[in-house]
N, C-alpha and C positions, 0 to 999 in steps of 0.2 A: 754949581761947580763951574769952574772958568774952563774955556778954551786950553790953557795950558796945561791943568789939572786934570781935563779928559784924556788928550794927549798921549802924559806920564802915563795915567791908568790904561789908557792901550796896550800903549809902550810895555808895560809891567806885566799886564793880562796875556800877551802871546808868549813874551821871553818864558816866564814862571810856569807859563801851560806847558812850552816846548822842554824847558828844563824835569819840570815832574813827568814831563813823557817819557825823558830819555832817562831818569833815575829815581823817578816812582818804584820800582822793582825791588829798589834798596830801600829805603823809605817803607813802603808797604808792603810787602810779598804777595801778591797774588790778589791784589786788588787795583783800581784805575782810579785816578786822581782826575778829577776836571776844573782847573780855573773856571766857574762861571762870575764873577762880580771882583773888581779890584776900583776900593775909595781910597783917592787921597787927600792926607790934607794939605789944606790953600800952601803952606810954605815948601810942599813937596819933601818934607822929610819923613812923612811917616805914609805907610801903606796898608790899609785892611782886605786883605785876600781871603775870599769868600771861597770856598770848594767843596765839591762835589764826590763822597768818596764812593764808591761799588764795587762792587756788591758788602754791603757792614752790616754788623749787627748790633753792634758797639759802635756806635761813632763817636763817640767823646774819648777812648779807648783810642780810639784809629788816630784822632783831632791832635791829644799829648804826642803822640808816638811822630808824627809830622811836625808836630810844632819845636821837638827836641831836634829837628833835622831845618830849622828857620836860619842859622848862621848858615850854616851853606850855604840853601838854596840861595841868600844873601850875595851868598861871595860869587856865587855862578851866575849871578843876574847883572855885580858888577863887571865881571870881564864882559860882558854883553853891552851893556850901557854905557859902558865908559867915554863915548866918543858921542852921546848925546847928553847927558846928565852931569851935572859937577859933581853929585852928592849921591847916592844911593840910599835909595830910602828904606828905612827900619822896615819889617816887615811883618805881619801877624796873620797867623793865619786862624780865620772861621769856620764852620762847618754853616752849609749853605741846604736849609731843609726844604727848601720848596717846592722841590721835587716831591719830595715824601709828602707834605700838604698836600699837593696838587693829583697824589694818587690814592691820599684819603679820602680826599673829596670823589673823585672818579667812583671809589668802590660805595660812598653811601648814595652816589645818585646812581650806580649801576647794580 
């Protein structure tokens, strides 16, 4: 990934965290969204937004229900970006398990 394409995915990784913090509530009721991972690609038009949902039980479930709310968060990352970015980038979001890997594995070696 270039210098520039890091950059962007900062750039995208805080606004997106601070925006699902302040309107996660609507989006999810009574769960916490975390930006952990944001790729973009080399032309800076397209974005994969990795997150972190808690407490789920459902997360593919939780993942639709977010991802029907992706123009928004779209349009609220543009008024943020606009005085860095020409272009705002498409946005997608993933569900990020490696948390949950990382405490499957904790329970068969514990």
């Amino acid at each position: 990934m270039s210098i520039r394409q890091e950059k962007v995915a900062s750039l995208i990784r805080r606004d997106v965290g601070e925006i699902l913090q302040q309107n996660g509530s609507n989006f999810l009721p009574g769960k916490m969204i975390t930006v952990t991972v944001v790729r973009v690609s080399p032309d800076l038009g397209f974005g994969k937004i990795f997150v972190s949902i808690f407490p789920t039980q459902e997360p593919k479930e939780d993942l639709e229900k977010l991802r029907s709310h992706a123009s928004e968060v779209r349009h609220e990352l543009g008024k943020r970006v606009k005085h860095q970015l020409r272009i705002v980038p498409e946005i997608a979001f993933f569900y990020d398990d490696s948390l949950d890997y990382a405490e499957r594995i904790n329970d068969l070696l514990g």
